[in-house]
C-alpha positions in Angstrom: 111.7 80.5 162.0 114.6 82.6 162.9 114.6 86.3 163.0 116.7 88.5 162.4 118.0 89.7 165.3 118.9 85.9 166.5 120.8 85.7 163.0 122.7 88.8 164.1 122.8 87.2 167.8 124.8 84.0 166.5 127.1 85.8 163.9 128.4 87.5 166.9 128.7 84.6 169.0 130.7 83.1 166.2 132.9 86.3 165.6 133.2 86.2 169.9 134.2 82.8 169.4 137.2 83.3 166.7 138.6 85.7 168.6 138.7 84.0 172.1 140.2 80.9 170.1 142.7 83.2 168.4 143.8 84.3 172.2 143.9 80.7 173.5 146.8 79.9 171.0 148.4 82.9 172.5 148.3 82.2 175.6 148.0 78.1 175.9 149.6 74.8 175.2 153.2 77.1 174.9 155.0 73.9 176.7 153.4 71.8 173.7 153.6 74.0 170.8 157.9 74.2 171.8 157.9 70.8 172.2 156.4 70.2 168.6 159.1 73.2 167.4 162.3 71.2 168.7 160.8 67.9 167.2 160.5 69.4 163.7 163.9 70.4 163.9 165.7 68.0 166.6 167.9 66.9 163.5 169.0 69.9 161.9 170.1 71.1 165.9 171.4 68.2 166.2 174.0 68.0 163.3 174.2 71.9 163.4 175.4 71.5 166.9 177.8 68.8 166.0 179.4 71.0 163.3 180.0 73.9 165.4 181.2 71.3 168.2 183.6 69.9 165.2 184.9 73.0 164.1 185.6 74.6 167.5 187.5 71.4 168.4 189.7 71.4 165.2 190.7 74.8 165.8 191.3 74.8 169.5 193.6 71.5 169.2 195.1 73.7 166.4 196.1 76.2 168.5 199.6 76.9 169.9 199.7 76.7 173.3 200.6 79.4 175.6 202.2 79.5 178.9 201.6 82.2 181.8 203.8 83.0 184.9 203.1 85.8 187.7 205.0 88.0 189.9 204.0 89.9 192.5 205.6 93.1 194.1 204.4 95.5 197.0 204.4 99.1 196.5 206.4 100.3 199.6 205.0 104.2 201.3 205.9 105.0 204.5 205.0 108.4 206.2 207.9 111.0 207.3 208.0 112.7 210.2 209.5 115.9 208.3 209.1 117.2 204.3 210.8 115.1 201.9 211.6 115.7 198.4 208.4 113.8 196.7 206.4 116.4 198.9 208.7 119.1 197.5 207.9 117.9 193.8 203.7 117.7 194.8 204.0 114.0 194.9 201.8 112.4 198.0 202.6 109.3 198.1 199.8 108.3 200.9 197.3 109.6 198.0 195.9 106.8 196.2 196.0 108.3 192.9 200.0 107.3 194.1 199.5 103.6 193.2 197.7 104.3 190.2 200.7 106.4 189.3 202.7 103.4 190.2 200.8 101.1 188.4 200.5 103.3 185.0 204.7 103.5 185.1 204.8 99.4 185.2 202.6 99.4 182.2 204.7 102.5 180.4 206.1 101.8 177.2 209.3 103.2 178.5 209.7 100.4 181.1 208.5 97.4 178.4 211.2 99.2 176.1 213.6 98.4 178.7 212.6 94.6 179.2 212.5 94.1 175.4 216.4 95.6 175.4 217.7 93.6 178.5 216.3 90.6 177.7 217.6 91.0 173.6 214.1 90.2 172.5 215.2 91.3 169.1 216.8 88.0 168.2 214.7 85.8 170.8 213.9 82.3 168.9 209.9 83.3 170.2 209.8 86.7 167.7 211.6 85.4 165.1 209.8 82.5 164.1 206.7 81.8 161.5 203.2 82.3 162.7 201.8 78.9 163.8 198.1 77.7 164.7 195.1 77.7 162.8 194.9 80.3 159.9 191.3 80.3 157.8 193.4 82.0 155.6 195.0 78.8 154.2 191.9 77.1 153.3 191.1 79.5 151.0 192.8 79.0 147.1 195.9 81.9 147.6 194.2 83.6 144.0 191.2 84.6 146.8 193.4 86.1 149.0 194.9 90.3 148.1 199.0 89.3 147.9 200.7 91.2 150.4 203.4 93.6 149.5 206.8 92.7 149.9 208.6 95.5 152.6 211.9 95.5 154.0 211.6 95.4 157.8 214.1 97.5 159.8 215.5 96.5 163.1 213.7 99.6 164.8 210.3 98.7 163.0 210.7 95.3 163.9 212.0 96.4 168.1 208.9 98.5 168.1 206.8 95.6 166.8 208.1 93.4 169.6 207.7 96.2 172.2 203.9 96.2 171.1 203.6 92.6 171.1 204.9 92.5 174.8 203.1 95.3 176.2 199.9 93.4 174.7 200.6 89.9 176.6 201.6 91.7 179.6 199.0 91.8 182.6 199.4 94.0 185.4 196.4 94.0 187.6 196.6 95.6 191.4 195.1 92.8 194.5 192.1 94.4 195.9 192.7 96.1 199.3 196.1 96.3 198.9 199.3 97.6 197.9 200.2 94.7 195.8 200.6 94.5 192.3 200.3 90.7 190.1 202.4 90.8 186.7 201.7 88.1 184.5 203.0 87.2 181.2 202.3 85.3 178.3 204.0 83.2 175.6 204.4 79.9 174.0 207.7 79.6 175.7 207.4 78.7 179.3 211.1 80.2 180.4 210.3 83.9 178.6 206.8 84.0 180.3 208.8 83.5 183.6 211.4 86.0 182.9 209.9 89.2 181.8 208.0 90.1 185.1 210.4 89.3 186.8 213.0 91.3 184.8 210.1 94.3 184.4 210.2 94.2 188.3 214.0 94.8 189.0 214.0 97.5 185.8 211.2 99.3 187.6 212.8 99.6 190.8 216.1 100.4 189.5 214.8 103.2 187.5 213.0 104.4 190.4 216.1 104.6 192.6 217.6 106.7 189.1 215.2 109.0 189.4 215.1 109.7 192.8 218.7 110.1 193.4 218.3 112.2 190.1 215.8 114.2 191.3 217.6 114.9 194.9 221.0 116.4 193.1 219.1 118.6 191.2 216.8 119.9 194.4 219.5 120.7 196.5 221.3 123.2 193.8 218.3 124.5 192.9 216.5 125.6 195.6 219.2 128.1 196.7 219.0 129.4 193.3 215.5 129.8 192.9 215.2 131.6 196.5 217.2 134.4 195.3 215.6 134.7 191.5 212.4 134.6 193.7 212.9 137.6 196.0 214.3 139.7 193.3 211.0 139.0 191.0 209.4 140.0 193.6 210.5 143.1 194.2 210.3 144.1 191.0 206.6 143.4 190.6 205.8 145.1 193.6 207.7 148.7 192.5 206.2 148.4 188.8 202.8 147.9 190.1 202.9 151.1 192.2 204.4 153.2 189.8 201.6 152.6 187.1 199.0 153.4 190.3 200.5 156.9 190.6 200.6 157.6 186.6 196.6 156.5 185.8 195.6 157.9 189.2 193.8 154.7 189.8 191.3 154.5 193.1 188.4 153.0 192.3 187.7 151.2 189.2 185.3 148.6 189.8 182.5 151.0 190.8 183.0 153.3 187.5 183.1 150.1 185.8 179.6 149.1 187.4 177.7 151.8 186.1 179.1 151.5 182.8 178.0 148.0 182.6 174.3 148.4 183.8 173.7 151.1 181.2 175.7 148.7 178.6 173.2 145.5 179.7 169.8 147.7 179.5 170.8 148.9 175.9 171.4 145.5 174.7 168.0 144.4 176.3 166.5 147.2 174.9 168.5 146.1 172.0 167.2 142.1 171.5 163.8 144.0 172.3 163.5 146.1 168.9 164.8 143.3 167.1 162.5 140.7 168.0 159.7 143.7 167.1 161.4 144.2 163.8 161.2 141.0 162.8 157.9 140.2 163.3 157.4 143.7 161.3 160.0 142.8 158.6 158.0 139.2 158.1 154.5 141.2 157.7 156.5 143.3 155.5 157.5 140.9 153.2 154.3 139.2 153.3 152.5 142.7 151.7 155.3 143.2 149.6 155.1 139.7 147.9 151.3 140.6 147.2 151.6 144.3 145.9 150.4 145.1 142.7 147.4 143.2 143.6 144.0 143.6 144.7 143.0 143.7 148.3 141.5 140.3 148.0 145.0 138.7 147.7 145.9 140.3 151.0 143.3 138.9 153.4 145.0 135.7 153.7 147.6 137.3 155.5 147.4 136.8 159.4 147.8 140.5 160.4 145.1 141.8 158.3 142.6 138.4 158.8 142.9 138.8 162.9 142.1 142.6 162.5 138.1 143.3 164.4 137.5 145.5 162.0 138.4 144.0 158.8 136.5 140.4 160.6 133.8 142.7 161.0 133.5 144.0 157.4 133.8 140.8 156.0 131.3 139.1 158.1 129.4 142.3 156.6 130.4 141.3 153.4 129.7 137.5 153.8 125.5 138.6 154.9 125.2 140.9 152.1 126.4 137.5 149.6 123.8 135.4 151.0 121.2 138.2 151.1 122.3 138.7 147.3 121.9 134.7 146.5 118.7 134.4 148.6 117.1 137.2 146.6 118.9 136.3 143.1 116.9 132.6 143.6 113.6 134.6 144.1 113.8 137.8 141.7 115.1 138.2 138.6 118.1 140.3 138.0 116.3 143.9 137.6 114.6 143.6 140.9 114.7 146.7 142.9 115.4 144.4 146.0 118.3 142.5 143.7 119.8 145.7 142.7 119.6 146.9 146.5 121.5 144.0 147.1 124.0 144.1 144.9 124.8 148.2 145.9 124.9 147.4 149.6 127.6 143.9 148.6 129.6 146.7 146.2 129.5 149.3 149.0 130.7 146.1 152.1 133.4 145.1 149.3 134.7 148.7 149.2 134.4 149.3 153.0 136.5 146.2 153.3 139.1 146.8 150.6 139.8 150.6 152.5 140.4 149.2 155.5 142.7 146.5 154.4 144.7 149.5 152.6 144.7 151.1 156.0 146.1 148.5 157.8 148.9 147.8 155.0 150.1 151.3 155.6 150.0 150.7 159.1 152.1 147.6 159.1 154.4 149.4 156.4 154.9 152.2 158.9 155.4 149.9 162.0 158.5 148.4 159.8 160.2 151.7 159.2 159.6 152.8 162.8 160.7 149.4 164.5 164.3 149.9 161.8 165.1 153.6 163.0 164.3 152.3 166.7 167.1 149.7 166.1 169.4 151.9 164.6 169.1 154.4 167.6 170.0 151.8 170.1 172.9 150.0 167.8 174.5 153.7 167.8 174.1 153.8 171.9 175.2 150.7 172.7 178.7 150.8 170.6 178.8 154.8 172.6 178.7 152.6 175.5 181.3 149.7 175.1 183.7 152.4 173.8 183.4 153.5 177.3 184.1 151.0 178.8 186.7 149.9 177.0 189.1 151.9 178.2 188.3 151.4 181.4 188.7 147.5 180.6 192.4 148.2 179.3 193.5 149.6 182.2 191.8 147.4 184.8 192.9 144.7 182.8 196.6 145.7 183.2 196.3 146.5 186.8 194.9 143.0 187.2 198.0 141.5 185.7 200.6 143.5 188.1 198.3 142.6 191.1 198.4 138.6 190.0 201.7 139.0 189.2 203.2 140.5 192.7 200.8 137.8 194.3 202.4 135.2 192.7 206.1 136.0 193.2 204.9 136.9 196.9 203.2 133.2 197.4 205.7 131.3 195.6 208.7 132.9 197.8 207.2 132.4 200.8 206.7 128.3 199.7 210.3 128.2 198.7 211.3 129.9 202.2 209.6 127.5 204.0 210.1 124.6 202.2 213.9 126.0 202.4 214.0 125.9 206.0 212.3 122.8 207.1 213.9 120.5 204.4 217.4 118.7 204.8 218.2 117.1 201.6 221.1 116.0 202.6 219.3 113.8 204.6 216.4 112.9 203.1 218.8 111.2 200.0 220.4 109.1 202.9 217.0 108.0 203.7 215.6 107.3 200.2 214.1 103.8 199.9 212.7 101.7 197.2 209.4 101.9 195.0 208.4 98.4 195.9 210.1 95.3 196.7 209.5 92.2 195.4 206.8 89.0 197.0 206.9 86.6 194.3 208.9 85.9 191.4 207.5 84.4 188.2 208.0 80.7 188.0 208.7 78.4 184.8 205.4 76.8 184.0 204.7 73.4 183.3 200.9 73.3 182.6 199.5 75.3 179.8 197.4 78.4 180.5 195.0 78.8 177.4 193.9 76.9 175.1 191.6 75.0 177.6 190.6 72.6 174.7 187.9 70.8 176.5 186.0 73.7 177.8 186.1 75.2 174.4 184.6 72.1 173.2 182.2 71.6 175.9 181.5 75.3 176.0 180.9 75.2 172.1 178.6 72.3 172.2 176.5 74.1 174.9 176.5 77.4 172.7 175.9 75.6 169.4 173.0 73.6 170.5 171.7 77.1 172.3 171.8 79.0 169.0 170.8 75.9 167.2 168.2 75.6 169.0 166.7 79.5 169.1 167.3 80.0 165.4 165.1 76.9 164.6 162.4 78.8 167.2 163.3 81.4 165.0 162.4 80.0 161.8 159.1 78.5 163.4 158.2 82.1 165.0 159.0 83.9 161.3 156.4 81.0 159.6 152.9 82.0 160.4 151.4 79.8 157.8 148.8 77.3 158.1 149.8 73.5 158.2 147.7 71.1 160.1 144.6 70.7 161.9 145.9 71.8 165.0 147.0 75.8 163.2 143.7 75.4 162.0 142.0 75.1 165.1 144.5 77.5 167.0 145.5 80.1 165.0 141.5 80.4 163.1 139.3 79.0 165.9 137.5 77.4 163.1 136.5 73.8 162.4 138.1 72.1 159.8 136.2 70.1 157.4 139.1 67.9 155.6 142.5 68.1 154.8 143.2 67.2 151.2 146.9 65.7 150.6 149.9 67.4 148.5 150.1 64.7 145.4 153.4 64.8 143.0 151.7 65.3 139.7 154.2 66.1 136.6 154.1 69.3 135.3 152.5 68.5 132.0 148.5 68.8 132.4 149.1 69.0 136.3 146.2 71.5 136.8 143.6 69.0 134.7 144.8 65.9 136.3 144.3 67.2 139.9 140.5 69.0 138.6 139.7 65.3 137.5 140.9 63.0 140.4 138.6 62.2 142.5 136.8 60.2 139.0 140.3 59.4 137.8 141.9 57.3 140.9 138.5 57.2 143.5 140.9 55.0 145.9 143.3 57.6 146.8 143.9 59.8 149.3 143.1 62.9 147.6 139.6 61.1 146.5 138.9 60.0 150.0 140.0 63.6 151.5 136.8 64.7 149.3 134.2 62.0 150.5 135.2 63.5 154.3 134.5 67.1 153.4 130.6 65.6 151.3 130.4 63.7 154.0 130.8 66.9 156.3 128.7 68.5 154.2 125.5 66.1 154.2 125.7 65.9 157.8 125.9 69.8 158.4 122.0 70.3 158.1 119.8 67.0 157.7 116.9 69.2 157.5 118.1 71.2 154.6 116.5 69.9 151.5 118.6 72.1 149.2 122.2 73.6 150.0 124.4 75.7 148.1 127.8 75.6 148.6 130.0 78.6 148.0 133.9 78.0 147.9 136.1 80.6 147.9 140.0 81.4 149.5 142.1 84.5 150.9 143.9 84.6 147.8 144.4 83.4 143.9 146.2 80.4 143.6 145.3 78.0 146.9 143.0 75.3 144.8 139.6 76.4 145.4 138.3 76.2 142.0 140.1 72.3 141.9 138.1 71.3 145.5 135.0 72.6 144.2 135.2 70.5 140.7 136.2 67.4 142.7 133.2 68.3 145.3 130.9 68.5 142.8 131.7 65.2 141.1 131.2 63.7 144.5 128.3 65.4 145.8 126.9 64.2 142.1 127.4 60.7 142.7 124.7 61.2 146.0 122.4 63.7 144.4 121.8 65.6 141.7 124.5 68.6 141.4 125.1 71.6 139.8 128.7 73.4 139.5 128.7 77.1 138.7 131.3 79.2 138.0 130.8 82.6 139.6 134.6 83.8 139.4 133.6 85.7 136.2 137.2 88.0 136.5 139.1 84.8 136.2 137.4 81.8 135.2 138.7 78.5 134.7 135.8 75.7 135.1 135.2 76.0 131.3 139.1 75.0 130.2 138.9 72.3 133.0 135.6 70.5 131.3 137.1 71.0 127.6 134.9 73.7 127.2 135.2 76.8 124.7 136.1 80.1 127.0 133.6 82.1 124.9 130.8 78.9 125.3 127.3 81.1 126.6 127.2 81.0 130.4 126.4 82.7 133.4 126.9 86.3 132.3 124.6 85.2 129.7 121.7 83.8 131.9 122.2 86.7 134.4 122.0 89.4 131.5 119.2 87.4 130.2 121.1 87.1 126.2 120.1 83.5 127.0 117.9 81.0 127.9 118.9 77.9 130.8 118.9 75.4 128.3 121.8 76.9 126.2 123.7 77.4 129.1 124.1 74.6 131.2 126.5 71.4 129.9 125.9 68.7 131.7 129.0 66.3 132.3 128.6 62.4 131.5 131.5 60.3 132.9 131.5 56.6 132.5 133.4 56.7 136.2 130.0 58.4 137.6 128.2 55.3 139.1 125.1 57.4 140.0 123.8 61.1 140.1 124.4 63.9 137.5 126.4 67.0 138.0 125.5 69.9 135.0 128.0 73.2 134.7 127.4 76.5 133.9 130.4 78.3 132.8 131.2 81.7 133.7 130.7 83.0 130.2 131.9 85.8 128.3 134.1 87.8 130.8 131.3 91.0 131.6 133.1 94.3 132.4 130.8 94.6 136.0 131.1 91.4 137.4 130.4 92.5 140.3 126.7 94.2 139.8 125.5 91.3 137.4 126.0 88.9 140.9 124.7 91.7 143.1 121.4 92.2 141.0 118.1 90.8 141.4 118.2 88.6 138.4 120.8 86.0 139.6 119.2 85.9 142.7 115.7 84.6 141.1 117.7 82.7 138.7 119.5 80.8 142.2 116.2 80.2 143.6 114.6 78.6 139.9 118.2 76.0 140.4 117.4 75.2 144.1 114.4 74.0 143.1 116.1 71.7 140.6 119.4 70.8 142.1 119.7 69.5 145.9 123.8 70.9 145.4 124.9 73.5 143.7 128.8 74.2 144.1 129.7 77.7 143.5 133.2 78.9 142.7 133.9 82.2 143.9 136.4 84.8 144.1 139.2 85.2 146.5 137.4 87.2 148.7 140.6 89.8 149.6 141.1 90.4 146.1 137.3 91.5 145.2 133.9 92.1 146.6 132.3 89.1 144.9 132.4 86.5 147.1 131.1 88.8 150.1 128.0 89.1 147.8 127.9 85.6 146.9 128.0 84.2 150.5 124.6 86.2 151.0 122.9 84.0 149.2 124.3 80.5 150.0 123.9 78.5 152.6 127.3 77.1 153.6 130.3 79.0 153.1 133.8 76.7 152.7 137.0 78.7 153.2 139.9 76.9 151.4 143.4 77.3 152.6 146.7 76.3 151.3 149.3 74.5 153.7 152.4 75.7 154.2 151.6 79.0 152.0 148.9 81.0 153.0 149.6 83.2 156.1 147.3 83.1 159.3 147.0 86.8 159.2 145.9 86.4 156.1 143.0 83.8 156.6 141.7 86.0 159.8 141.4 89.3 157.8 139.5 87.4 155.2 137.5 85.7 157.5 136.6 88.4 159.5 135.5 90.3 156.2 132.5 87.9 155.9 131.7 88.1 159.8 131.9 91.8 159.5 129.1 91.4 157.0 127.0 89.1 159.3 128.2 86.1 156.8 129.4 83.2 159.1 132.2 80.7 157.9 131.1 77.1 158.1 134.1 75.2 157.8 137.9 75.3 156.5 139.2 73.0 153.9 143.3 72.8 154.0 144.4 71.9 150.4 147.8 70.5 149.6 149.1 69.1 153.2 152.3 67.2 153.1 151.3 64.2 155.3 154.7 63.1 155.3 156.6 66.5 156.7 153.6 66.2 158.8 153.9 63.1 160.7 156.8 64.5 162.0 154.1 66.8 164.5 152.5 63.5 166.3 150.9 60.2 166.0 147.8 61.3 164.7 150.0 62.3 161.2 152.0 59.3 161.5 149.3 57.0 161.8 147.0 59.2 158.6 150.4 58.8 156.6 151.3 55.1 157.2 147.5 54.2 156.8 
């Protein structure tokens, strides 16, 4: 006989076993379990890929196609042996922030204004005709779509439009590790792609020349101009910087300043000091001040007072003379000398304590007004202080301004001088060149640019069948339920007993007609699902004269109470059977045999209202070839199901059946939703988990599971109710083969 130490000893083993199964289909048979994925769905990616495929291709071959042409120009910079005007102007031109310069003014507005004018794109055919290409818009019904409002267009609305719309199909893009520059354009006309880089090139150029030989005129007036506005500014500065020396007697400023400021910065220390004090003394403030009026007790739970020694002290004082004062009260009566010692020496702690609270709120109270009069006094000397200084700050600060100011005129006359006498701009205009010249120009092309209709299509296949594809992993990854033999195994690391088929039952008496099948049609699948799992059964332990079967599921709803009719009627035509309905809180075995919901059953045997006799029904069927199955009905609904199964009644009255049933079949509870079925396991000897295909989630299954393991209650087998074999077959042989046989 078994102890129970090696019962404990194989309920772990079992629990060490789900789990390590559980990690297996973690970890194993990936390969497989994707190749079973895409073969559920190999025909939904299939005709999902050939839609998107479809619909890229109709709108790519709808498409207008557009042409692109490139030029290509060379940003000319040579280096001078003397100062030329750029350098004059700050312009370096052997800087590379140059050709980014360059490159910004190609893609200026300015400059695509230019092209738009020269080339009269205003009235080209190109801008002036109707959108073409594929709209989704005209699929629609026009009372879907919001009806534009009807504007007149002006020619300067519709040249800036243009401008926009050019600037947008230009490309100018500089070659890598060099001073070249690709222009490219596009448009559905071949001859306009060709002609606007080309004409952007010559404009740039041109208005480059403009500029320079602009710029040069202007230089060689001005300079002389500026030289003498320059010396005279200077002199100026210098004289009125003196003369305001002399009046202010000005020597030394910065150190007076100094001293001024290091008495200013120890103030405002001192300053954000007392502040930071009177806030903490402001908060206890407040905190006594919400509690006045009221007696000292109220103002121990402030932190100030509770941290104090002394006041820890007296009520740690206060605290032993309480329990001296209880110990004594539970001994003595009231009028004992030693009670009424007791109670003087709590009164005279209390006191002691309330005093010195008192004390400490006055100190706190005077710490507040000291720490505002100590900010005061240091507001006052600071603002003593900055006036100081302030006037010391006016006139530095205007001193600083003439000293910038003659430094200025002094640096900018001597750069003007110089510049002056090493630049001849004479003959730097003769030796102007251009910004760039030209490489390439754009040529008219034949062949299309964009749209590349095959790779679209190609390239859409690829991407439809991808997304296809990782949405139906999706959908697989997001269903967790239970729906073969092989989840079961995997996902529960349990053995499956049988697998009872989905049947399409109409909806009138559905429930009764499934309850009663396996008498009703004995040669179908769903009859022959049932002689598996008594077969399973029978086999489970030979030696076992008597078993009792408890049923049960994760959650309402998944057809235990249906298997466990059906189970009985066949375990009754082997042996003699008894079916009990043990879900008291929702019972449903009485409706299913025709029986009165308030018929005497077993709330009434367990209560002991009634005898055995008036409570079992026992079920005649001409269909029943052999055996006898007998029912005992839940009863009247009790109000503690759960104690009249725990108690020691229904466990004697379980033994007196064993001894006259070789089955009983007991329908439990879900066992998430209550207790009972954790109770009921205790008792039986095989415990059969039902599960609902395609429903219940695996998560689910586990957490119920591992309720009965946690309470040393193995799980003998899984039953999977209501398995389409038909979706099913679509996994493998094995359900191909179940389904055509």
């Amino acid at each position: 006989m078994k102890t129970r130490d090696d019962s404990q000893a194989l309920v772990a083993n079992d629990e060490k076993y789900l789990t390590a199964q559980v990690e297996e289909y973690e970890t194993t048979d990936d390969f497989k379990n994707y190749w079973h994925t895409f073969n559920k769905y190999k025909w939904k990616i299939f005709w999902l890929t050939l839609l998107i495929g479809l619909l890229s291709a109709f709108i790519s071959f709808s498409l207008q196609p557009i042409y692109r042409s490139t030029a290509q120009i060379l940003i000319e910079s040579e280096q001078k042996s003397i100062a030329s005007i750029e350098d004059i102007y700050g312009v370096n031109p052997f800087l590379k922030e140059y050709y980014q310069s360059q490159l910004e003014i190609l893609k200026s507005r300015t400059l695509a204004e230019k092209v738009v004018n020269k080339l009269d794109l205003v009235n080209h055919p190109v801008f002036n005709q109707k959108s073409q290409g594929f709209d989704w818009r005209k699929m629609l019904p026009s009372s879907w779509l919001p009806q534009p409002d009807k504007e007149i267009v002006t020619v300067e609305e519709k040249h800036k439009n243009i401008v926009k719309v050019v600037m947008g199909q230009l490309s100018i893009m500089p070659v890598r590790n060099s001073q070249l520059i690709k222009i490219s354009f596009e448009s559905s006309d071949a001859v306009l792609a060709a002609k606007v880089p080309n004409t952007l090139i010559k404009l740039y150029i041109e208005s480059d020349l403009d500029a320079k030989l602009a710029m040069s005129n202007k230089a060689a007036s001005w300079l002389n101009k500026r030289i003498e506005g320059l010396r005279k500014n200077l002199r100026q500065s210098e004289q009125k910087m003196q003369n305001y020396m002399e009046r202010n007697q000005l020597i030394n400023v910065t150190g007076i300043k100094s001293i001024a400021t290091r008495q200013i910065e120890e103030t405002a220390t001192n300053l954000v000091r007392a502040n930071l004090r009177l806030t903490e003394a402001e908060s206890r403030y407040k905190q006594i001040r919400k509690l006045r009026g009221r007696s000292t007790d109220a103002f121990e739970s402030i932190p100030t007072i509770l941290e104090n020694q002394l006041v820890q002290t007296l009520k740690t004082t206060e605290l032993d003379a309480e329990k001296n004062l209880s110990r004594l009260s539970q001994r003595y009566g009231r009028k004992h000398p030693k009670v009424i010692a007791a109670q003087t020496e709590l009164k005279t702690a209390k006191y002691n304590t309330a005093k010195h609270i008192k004390r400490v709120i006055g100190g706190i109270i005077k710490e507040y007004e000291i720490a505002i009069a100590n900010v005061k006094a240091l507001k006052t000397s600071l603002k003593e202080n900055e006036l100081k200084i302030q006037q010391l700050n006016r006139k530095e600060y205007q001193l600083g301004i003439l000293e910038r100011e003659v430094k200025a005129n002094r640096q900018l006359y001597d750069v003007f001088l110089s510049r002056f006498k090493e630049t001849d701009v004479s003959q730097d205009i003769q030796r102007l060149k251009t910004v760039g010249r030209i490489i390439d120009l754009a040529l008219v092309s034949a062949i299309t640019y964009k749209p590349n209709k095959k790779l679209i299509v190609i390239i859409s296949l690829i991407l439809g069948f991808m997304f296809s594809t990782m949405f139906s992993f999706l959908l697989e990854y997001l269903d967790n339920t239970i729906k073969n033999r092989e989840d079961v195994e995997r996902k529960l690391g349990m053995p499956l007993l049988t697998t009872i088929p989905k049947l399409k039952l109409s909806k009138r008496n559905q429930l009764k007609k499934l309850q009663w099948m396996f008498l009703n049609d004995s040669k179908s699948e769903f009859a022959e699902s049932i002689r598996t799992a008594r077969t399973g059964i029978m086999l489970s332990a030979l030696d076992s004269s008597q078993k009792i079967l408890m049923i049960t599921s994760s959650v309402a709803a998944e057809g235990k109470t249906t298997f466990a009719i059906n189970q009985a009627f066949a375990l009754g035509h082997m042996e003699k059977t008894l079916l009990i309905d043990a879900d008291m809180r929702k019972p449903r075995i009485a409706k299913a045999f025709g029986l009165n919901p308030k018929t005497p059953g077993l709330s009434e045997l367990v209560a002991g209202r009634m005898e055995l006799d008036e409570c079992i029904y026992s079920v005649e069927e001409e269909k029943q070839e052999q055996g006898k199955i007998d029912v005992i009905p839940s009863g009247i609904i009790p109000p503690n199901p759960l104690e009249l199964l725990a108690s020691k009644q229904f466990k004697e009255l379980l033994e007196i059946l064993a001894e006259k049933y070789t089955y009983i079949v007991i329908d439990s509870p879900p066992c998430l939703q209550v207790s009972d079925a954790l109770v009921l396991a205790k008792l039986a000897t095989e415990v059969l988990y039902v599960v609902k295909a395609d429903v219940t989630p695996s998560q689910l299954v586990l957490d119920g599971i591992k309720r009965f393991y946690q309470m040393e209650i193995p799980v003998h087998s899984i039953v999977l109710n209501n398995v389409d074999f038909k979706k099913q077959a679509k996994y493998g042989p094995y359900y191909k083969y179940g389904y055509h046989y």
